[in-house]
PDB file of the backbone (N, CA, C, O) and the ligand in Angstrom, with CONECT records:
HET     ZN  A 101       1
ATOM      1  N   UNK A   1      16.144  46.038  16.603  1.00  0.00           N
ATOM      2  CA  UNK A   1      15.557  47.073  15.734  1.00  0.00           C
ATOM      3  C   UNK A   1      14.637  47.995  16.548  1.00  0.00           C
ATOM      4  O   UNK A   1      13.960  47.592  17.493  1.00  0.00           O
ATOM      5  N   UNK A   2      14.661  49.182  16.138  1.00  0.00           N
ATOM      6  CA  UNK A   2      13.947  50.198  16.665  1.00  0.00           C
ATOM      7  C   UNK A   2      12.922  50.910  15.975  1.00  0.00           C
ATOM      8  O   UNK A   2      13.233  51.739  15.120  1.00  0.00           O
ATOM      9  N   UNK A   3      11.415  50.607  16.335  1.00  0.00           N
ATOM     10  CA  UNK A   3      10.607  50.714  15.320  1.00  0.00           C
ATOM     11  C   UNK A   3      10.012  52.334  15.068  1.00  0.00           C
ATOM     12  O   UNK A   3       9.548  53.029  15.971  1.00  0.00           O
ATOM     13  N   UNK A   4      10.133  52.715  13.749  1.00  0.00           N
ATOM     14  CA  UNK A   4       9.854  53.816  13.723  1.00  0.00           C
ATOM     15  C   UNK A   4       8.621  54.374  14.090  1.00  0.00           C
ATOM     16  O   UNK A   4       7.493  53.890  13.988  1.00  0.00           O
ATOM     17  N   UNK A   5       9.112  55.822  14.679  1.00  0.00           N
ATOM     18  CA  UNK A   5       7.369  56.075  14.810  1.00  0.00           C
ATOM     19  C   UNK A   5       7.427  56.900  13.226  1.00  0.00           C
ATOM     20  O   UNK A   5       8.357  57.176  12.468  1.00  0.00           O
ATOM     21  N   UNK A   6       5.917  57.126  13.175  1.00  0.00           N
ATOM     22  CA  UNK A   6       5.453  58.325  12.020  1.00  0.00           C
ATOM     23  C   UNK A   6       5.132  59.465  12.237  1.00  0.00           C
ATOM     24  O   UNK A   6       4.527  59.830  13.245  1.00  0.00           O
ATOM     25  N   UNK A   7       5.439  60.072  11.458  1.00  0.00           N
ATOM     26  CA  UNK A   7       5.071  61.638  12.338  1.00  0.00           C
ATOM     27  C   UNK A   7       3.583  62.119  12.328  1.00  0.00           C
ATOM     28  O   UNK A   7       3.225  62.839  13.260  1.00  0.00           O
ATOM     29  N   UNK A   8       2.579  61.741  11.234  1.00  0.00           N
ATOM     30  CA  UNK A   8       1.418  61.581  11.569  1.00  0.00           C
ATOM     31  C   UNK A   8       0.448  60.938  12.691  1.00  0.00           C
ATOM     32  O   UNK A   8      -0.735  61.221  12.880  1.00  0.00           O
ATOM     33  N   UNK A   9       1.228  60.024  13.370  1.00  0.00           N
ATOM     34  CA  UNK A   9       0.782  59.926  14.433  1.00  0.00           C
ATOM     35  C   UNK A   9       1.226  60.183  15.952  1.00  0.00           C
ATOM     36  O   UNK A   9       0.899  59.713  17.042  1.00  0.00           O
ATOM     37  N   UNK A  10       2.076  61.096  15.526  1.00  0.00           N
ATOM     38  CA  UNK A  10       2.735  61.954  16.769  1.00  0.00           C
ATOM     39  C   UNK A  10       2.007  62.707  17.921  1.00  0.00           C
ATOM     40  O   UNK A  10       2.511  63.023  18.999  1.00  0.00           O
ATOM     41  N   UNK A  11       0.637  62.954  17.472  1.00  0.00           N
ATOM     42  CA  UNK A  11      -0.451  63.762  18.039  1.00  0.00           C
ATOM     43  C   UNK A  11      -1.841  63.298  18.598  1.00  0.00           C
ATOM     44  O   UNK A  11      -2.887  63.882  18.880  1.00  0.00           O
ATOM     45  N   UNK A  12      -1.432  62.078  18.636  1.00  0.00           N
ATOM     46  CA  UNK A  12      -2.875  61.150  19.342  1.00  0.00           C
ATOM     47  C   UNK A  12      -3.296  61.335  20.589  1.00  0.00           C
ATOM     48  O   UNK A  12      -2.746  61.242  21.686  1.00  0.00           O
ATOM     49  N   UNK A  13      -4.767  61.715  20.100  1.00  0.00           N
ATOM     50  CA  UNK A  13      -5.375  62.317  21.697  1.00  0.00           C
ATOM     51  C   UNK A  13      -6.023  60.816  21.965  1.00  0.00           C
ATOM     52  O   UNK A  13      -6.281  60.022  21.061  1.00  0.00           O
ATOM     53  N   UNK A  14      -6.264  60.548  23.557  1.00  0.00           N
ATOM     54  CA  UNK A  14      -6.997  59.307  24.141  1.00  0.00           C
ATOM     55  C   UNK A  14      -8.073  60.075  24.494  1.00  0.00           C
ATOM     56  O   UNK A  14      -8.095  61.294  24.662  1.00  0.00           O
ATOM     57  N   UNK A  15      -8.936  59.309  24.593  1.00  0.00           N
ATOM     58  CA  UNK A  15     -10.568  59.694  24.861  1.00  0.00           C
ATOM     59  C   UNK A  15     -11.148  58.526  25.906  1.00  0.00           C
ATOM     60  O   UNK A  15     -10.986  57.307  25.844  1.00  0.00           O
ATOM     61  N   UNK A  16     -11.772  59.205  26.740  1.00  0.00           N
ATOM     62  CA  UNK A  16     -12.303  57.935  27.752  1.00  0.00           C
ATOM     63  C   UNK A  16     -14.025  57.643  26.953  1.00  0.00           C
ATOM     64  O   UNK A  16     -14.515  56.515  27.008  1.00  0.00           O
ATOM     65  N   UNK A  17     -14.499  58.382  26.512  1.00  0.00           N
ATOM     66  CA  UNK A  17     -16.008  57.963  25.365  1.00  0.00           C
ATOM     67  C   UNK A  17     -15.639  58.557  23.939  1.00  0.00           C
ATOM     68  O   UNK A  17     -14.652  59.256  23.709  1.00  0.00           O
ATOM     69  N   UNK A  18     -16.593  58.161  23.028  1.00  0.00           N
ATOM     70  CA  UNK A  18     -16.810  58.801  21.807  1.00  0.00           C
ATOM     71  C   UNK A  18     -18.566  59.596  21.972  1.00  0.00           C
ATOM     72  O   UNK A  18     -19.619  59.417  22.583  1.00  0.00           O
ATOM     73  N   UNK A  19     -18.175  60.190  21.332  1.00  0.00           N
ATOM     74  CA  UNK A  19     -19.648  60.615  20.856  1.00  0.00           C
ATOM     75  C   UNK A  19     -20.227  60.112  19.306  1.00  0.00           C
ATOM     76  O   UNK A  19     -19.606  59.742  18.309  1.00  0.00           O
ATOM     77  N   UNK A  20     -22.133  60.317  19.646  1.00  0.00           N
ATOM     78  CA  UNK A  20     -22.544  59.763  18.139  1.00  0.00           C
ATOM     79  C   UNK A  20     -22.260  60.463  17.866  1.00  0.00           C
ATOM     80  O   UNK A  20     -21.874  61.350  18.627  1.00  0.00           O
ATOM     81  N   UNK A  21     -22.246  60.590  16.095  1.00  0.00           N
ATOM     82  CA  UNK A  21     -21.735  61.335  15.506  1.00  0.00           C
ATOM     83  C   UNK A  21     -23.507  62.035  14.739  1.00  0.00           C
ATOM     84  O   UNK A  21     -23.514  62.876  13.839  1.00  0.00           O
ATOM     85  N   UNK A  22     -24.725  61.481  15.320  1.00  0.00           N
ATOM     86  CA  UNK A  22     -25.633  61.538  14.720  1.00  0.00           C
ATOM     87  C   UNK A  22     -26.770  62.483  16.020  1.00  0.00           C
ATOM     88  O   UNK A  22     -27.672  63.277  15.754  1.00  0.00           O
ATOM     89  N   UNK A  23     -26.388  62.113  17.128  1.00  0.00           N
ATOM     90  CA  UNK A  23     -27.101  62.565  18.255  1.00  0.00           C
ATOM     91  C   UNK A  23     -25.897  63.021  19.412  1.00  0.00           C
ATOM     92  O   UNK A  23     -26.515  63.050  20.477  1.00  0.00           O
ATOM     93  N   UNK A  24     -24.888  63.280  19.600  1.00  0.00           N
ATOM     94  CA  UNK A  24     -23.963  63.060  20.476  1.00  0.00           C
ATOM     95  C   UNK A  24     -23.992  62.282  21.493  1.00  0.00           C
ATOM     96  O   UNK A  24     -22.999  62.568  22.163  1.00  0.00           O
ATOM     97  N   UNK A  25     -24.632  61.370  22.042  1.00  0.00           N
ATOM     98  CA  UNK A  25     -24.804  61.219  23.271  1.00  0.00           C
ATOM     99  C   UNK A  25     -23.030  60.317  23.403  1.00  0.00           C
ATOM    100  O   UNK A  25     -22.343  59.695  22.592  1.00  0.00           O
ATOM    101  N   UNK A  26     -22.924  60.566  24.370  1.00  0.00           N
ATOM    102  CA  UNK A  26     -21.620  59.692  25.121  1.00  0.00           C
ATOM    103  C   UNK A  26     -21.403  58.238  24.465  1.00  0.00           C
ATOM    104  O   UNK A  26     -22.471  57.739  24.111  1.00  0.00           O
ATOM    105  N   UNK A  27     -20.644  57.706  24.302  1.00  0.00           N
ATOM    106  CA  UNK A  27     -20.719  56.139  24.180  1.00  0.00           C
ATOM    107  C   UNK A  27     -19.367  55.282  24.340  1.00  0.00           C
ATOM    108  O   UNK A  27     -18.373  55.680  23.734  1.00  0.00           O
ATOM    109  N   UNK A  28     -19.288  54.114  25.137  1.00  0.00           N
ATOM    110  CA  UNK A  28     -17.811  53.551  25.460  1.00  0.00           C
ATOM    111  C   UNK A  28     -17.394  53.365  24.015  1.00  0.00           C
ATOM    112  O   UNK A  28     -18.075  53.063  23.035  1.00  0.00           O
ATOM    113  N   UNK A  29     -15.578  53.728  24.183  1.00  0.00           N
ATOM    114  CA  UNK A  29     -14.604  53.462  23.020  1.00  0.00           C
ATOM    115  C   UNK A  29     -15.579  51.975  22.428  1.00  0.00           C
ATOM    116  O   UNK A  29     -16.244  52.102  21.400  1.00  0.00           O
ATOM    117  N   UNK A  30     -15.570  51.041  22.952  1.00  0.00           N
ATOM    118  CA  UNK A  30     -15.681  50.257  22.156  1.00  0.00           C
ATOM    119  C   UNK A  30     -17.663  49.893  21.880  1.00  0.00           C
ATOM    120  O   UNK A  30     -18.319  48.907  21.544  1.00  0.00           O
ATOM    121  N   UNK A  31     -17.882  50.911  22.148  1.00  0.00           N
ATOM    122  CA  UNK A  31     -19.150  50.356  21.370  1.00  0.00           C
ATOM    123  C   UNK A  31     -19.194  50.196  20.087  1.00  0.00           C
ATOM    124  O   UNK A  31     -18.277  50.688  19.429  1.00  0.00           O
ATOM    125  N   UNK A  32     -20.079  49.597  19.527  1.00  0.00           N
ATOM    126  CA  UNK A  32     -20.414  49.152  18.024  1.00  0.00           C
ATOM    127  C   UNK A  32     -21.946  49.921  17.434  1.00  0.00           C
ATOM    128  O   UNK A  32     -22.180  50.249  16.271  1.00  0.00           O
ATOM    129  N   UNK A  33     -22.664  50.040  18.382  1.00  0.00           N
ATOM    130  CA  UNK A  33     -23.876  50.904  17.957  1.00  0.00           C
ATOM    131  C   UNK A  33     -24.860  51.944  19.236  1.00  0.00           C
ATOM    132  O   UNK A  33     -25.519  51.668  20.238  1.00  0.00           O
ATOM    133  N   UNK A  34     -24.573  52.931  18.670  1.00  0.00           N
ATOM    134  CA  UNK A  34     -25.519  54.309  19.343  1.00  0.00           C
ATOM    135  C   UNK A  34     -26.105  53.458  20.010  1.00  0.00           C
ATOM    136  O   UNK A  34     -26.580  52.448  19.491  1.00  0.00           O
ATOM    137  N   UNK A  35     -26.192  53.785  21.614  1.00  0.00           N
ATOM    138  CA  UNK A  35     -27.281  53.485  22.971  1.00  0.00           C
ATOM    139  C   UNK A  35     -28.742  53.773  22.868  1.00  0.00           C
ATOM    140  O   UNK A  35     -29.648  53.062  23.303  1.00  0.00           O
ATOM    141  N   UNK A  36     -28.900  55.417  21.951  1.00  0.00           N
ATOM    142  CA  UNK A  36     -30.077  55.837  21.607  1.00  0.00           C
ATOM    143  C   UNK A  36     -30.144  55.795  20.536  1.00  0.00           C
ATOM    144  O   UNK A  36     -31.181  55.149  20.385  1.00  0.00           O
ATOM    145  N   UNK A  37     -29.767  56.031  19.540  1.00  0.00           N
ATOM    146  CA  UNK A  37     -30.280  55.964  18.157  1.00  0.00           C
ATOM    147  C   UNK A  37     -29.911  54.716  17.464  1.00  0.00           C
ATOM    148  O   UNK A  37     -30.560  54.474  16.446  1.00  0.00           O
ATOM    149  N   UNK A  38     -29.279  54.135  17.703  1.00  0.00           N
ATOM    150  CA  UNK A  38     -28.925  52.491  17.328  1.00  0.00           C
ATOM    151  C   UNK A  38     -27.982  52.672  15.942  1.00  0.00           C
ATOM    152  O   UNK A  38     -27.550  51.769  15.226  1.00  0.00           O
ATOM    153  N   UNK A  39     -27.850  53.737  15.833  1.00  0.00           N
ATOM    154  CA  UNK A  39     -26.978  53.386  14.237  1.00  0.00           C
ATOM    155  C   UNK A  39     -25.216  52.448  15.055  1.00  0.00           C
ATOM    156  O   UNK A  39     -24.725  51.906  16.045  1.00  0.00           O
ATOM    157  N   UNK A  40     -25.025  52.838  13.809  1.00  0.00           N
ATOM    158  CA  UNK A  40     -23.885  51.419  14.010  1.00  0.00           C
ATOM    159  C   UNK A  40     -22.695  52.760  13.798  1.00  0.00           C
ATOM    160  O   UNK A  40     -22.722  53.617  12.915  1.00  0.00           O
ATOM    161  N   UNK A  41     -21.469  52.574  15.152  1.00  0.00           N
ATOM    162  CA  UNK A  41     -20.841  53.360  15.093  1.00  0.00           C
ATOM    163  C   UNK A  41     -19.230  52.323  15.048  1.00  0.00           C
ATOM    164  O   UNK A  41     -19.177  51.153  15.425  1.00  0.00           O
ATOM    165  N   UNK A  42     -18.087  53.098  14.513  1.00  0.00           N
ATOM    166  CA  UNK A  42     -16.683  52.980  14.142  1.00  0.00           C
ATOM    167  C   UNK A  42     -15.847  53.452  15.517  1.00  0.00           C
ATOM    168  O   UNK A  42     -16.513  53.574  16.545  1.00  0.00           O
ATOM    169  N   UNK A  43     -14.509  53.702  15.563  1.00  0.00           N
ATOM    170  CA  UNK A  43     -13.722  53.541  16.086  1.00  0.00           C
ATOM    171  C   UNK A  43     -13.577  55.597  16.442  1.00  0.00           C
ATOM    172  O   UNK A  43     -13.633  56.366  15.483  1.00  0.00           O
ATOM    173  N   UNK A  44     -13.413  56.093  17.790  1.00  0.00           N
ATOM    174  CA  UNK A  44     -13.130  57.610  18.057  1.00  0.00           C
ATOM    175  C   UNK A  44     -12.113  57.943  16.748  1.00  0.00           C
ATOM    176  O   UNK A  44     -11.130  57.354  16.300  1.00  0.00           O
ATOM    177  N   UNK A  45     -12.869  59.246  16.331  1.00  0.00           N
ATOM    178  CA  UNK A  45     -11.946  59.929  15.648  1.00  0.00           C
ATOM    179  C   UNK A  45     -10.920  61.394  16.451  1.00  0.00           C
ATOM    180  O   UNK A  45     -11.198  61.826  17.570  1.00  0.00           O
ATOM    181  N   UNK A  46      -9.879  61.892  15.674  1.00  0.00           N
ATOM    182  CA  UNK A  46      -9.302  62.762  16.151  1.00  0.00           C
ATOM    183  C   UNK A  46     -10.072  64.001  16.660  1.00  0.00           C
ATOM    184  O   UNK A  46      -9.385  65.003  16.860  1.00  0.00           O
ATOM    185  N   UNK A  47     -11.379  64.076  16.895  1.00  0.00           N
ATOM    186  CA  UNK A  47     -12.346  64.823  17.563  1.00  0.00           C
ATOM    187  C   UNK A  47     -13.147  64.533  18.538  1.00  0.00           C
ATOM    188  O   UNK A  47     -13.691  65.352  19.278  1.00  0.00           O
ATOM    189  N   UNK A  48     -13.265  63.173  18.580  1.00  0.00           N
ATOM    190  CA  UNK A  48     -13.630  61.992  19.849  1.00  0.00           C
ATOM    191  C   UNK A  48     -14.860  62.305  19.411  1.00  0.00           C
ATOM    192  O   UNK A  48     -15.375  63.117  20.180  1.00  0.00           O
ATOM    193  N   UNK A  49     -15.625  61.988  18.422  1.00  0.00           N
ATOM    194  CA  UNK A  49     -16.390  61.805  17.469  1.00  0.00           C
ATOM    195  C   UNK A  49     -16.305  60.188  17.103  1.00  0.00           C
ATOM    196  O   UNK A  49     -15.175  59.873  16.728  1.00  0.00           O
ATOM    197  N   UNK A  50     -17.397  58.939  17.138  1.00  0.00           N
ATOM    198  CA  UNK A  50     -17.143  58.150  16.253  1.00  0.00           C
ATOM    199  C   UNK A  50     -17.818  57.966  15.115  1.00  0.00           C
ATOM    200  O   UNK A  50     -18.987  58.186  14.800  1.00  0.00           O
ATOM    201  N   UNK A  51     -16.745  57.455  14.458  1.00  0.00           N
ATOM    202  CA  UNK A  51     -16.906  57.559  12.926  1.00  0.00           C
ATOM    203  C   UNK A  51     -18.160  56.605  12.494  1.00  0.00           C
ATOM    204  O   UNK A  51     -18.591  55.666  13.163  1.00  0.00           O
ATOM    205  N   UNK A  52     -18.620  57.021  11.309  1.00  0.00           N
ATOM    206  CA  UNK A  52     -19.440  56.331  10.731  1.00  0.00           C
ATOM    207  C   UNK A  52     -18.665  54.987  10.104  1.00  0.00           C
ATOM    208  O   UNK A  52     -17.667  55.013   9.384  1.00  0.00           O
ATOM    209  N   UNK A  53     -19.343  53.886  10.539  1.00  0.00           N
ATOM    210  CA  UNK A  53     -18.510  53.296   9.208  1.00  0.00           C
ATOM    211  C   UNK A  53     -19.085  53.037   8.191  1.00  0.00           C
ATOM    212  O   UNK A  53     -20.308  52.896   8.198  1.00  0.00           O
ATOM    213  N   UNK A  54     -18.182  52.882   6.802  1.00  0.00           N
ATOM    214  CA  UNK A  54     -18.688  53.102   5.374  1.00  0.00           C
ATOM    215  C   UNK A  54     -19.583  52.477   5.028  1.00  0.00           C
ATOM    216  O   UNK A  54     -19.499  51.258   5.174  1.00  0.00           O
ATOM    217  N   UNK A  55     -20.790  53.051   4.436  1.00  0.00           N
ATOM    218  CA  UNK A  55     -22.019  52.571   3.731  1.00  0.00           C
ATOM    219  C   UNK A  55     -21.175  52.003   2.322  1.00  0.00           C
ATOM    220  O   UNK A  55     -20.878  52.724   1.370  1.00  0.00           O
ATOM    221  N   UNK A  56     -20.961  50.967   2.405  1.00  0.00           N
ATOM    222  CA  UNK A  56     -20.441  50.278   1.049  1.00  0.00           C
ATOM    223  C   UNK A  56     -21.715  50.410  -0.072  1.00  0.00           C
ATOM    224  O   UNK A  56     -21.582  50.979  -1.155  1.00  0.00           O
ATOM    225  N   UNK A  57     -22.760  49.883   0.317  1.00  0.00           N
ATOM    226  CA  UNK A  57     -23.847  49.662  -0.891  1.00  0.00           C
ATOM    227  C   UNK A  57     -24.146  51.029  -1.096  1.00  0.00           C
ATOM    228  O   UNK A  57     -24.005  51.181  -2.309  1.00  0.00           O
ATOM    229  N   UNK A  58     -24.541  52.310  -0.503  1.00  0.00           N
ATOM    230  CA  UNK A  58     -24.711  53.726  -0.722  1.00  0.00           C
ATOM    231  C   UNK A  58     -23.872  53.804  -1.492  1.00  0.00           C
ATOM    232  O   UNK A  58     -24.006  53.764  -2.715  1.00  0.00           O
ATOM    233  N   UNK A  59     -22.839  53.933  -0.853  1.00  0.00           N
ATOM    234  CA  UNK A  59     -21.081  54.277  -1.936  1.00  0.00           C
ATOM    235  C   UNK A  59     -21.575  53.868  -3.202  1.00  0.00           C
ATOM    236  O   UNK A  59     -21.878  54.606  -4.139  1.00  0.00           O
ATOM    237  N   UNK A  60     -21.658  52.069  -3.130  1.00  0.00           N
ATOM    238  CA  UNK A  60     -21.685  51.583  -4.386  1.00  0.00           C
ATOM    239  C   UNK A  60     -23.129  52.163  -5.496  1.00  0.00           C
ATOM    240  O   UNK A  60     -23.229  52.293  -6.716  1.00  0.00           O
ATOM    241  N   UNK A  61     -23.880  52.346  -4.583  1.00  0.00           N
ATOM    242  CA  UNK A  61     -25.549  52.514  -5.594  1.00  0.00           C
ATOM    243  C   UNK A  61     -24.895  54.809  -6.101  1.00  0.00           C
ATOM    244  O   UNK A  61     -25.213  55.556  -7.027  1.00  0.00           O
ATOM    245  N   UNK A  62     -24.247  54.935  -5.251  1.00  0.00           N
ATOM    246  CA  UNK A  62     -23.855  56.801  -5.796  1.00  0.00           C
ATOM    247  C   UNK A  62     -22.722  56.634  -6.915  1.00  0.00           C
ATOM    248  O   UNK A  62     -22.901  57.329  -7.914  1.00  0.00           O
ATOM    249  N   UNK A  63     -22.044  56.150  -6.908  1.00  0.00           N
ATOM    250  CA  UNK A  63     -21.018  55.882  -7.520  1.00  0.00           C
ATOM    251  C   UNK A  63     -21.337  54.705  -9.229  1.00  0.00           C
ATOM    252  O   UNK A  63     -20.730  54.726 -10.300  1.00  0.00           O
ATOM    253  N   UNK A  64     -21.989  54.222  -8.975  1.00  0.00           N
ATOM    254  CA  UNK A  64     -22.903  53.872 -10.219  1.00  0.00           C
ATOM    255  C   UNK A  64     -23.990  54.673 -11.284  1.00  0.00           C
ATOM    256  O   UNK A  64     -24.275  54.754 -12.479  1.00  0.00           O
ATOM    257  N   UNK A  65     -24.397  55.227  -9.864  1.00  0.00           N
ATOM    258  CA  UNK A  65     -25.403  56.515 -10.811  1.00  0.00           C
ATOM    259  C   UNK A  65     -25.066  57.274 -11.439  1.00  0.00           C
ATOM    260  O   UNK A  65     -25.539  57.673 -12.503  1.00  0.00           O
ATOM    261  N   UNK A  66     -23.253  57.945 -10.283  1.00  0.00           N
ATOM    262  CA  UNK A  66     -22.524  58.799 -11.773  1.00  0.00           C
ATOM    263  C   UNK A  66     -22.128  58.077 -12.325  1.00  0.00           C
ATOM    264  O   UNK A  66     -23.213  58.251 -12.879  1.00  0.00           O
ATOM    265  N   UNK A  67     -21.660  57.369 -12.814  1.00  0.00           N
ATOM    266  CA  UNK A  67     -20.771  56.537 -13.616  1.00  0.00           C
ATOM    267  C   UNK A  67     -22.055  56.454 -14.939  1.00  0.00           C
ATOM    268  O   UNK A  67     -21.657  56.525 -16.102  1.00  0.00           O
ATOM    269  N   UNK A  68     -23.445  56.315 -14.684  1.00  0.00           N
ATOM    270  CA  UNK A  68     -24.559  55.817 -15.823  1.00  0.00           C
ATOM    271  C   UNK A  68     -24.499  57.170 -16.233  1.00  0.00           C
ATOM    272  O   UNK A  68     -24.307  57.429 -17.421  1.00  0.00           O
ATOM    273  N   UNK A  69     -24.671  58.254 -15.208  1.00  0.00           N
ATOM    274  CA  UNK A  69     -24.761  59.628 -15.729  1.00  0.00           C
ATOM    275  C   UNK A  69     -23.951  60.163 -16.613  1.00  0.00           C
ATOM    276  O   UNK A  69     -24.400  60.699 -17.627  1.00  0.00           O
ATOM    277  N   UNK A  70     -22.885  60.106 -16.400  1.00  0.00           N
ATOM    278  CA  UNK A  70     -21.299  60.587 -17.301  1.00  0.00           C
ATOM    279  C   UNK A  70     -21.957  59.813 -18.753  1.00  0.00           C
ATOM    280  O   UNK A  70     -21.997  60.393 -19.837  1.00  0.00           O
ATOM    281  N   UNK A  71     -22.431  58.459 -18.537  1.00  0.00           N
ATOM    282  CA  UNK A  71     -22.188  58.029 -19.724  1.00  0.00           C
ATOM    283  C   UNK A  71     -23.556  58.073 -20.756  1.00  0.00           C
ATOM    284  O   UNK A  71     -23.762  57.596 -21.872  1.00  0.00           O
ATOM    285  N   UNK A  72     -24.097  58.606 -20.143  1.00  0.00           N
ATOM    286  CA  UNK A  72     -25.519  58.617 -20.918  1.00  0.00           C
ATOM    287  C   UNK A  72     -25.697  60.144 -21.536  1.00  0.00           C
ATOM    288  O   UNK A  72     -26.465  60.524 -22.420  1.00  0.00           O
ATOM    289  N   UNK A  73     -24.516  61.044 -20.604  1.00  0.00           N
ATOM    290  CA  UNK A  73     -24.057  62.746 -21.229  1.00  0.00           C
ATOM    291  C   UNK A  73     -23.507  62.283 -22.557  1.00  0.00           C
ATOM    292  O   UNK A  73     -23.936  62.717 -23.626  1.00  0.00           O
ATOM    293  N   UNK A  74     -22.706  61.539 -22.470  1.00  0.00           N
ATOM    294  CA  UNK A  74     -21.270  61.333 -23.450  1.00  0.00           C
ATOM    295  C   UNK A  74     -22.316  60.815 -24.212  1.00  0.00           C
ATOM    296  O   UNK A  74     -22.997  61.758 -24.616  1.00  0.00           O
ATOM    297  N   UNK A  75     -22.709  59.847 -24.555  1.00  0.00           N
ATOM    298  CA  UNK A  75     -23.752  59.163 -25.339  1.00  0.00           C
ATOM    299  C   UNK A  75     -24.558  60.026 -26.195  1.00  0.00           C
ATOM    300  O   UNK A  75     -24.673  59.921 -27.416  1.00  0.00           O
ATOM    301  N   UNK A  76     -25.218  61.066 -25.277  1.00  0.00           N
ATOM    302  CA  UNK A  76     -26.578  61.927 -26.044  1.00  0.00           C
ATOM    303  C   UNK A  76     -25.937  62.944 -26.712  1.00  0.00           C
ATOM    304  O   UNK A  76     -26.453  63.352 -27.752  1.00  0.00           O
ATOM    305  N   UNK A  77     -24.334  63.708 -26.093  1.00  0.00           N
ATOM    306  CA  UNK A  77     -23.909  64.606 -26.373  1.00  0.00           C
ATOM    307  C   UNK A  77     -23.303  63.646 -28.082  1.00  0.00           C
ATOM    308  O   UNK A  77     -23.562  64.033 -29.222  1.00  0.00           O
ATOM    309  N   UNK A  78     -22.646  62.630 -27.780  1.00  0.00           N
ATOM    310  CA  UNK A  78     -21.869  62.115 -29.279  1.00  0.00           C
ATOM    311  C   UNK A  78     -22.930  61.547 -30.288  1.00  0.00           C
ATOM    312  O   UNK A  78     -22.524  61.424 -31.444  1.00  0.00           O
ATOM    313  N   UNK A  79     -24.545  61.094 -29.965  1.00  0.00           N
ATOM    314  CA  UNK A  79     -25.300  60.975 -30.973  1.00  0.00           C
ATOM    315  C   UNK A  79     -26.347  61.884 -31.251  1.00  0.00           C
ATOM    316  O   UNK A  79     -27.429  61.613 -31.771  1.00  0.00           O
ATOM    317  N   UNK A  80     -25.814  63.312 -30.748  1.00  0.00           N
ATOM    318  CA  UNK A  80     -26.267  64.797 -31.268  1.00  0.00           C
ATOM    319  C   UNK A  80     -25.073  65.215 -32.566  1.00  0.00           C
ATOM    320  O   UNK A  80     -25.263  66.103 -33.397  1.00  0.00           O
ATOM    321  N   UNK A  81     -23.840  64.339 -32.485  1.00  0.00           N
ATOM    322  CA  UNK A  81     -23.088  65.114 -34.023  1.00  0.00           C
ATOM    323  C   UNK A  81     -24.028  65.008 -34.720  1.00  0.00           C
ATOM    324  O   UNK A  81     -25.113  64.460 -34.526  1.00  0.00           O
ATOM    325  N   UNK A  82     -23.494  65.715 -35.839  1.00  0.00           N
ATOM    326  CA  UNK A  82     -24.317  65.765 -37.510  1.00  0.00           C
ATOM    327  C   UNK A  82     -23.339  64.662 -37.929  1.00  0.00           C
ATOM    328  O   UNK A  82     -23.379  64.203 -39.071  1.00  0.00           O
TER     329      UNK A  82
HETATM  330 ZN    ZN A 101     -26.798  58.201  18.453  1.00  0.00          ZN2+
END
């Protein structure tokens, strides 16, 4: 068998560093956190940029707030009928 490629990844640039994505400074592919600023860095992106990786609890604490928000509209707006 002959494994397919995808055409989305037809265009992969290699990078010998990433940069922060917060301070730029240089940093090896495989670091895990900024040299100078210490945040915690992800894998080079297609800009040789590394990525943030996802704030799950942010996500989760923004994504709750709208969710209370929507429903506290819907709420005030439906016990304003006559
Ligand atoms: Zn940094």
């Amino acid at each position: 068998m002959v494994s397919r490629a995808s055409k989305s990844d037809g265009q992969k640039i290699e990078y010998a560093t990433k940069k922060c994505p917060d301070c730029y400074v240089h940093l090896p592919l495989n670091a895990k956190e900024c040299q100078a600023c210490k945040i915690k860095v992800g894998d080079v992106d297609k800009l040789g940029f590394a990525k943030k990786p996802a704030d799950w609890k942010g996500y989760l604490a923004a994504t709750i707030s709208i969710v209370i928000f929507v429903v506290f509209m819907w709420w005030a707006f439906f016990r304003e009928q006559p």
